[in-house]
C-alpha positions in Angstrom: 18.2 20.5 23.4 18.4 22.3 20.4 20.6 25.2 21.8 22.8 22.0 23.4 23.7 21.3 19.3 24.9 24.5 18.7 27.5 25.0 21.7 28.6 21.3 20.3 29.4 22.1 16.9 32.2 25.3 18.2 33.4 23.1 20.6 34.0 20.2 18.3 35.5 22.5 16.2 38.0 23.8 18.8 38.7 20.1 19.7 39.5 19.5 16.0 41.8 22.3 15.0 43.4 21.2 18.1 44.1 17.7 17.4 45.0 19.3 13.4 47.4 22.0 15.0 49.5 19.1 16.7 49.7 16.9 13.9 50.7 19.7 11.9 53.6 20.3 14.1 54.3 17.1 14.6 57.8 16.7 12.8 58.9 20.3 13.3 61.1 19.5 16.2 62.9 16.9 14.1 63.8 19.6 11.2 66.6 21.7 11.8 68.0 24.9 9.3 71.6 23.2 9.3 71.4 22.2 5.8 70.3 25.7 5.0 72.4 27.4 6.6 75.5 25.7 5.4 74.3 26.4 2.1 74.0 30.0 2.9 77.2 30.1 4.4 79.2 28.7 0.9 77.5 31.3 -1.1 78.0 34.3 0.9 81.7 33.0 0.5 81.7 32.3 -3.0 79.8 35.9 -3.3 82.9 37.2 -1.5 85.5 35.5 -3.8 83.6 36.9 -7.1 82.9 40.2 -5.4 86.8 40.9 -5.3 86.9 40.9 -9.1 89.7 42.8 -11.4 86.9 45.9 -12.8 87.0 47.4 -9.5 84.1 48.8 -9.3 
C-alpha cells in the first residue's frame, strides 16, 4: 500500500502541471503581435528618415 502512495504522488504531479500548462496558455490564442509589429514597422521607418541625414557618413 505504501508503494501504491508513491506512484500517486508523480502521477498527481503530472496531472497537475497538466491542468497548470493549459491554464497557462489559456489566453495565448487570443494575443496577436499586430500591435508590435506595427510599432516596429514606424520605427524602422522613422530610423530610415533620420538615417538619410545631411553629415553623410
Amino acid at each position: 500500500m505504501g508503494a501504491l502512495v508513491w506512484l500517486l504522488i508523480p502521477l498527481m504531479g503530472a496531472v497537475g502541471g497538466g491542468l497548470w500548462g493549459s491554464w497557462a496558455n489559456r489566453t495565448r490564442r487570443a494575443r496577436s503581435d499586430g500591435p508590435e509589429l506595427d510599432g516596429y514597422a514606424r520605427f524602422r521607418e522613422a530610423m530610415e528618415r533620420s538615417g538619410t541625414g545631411a553629415d553623410g557618413a
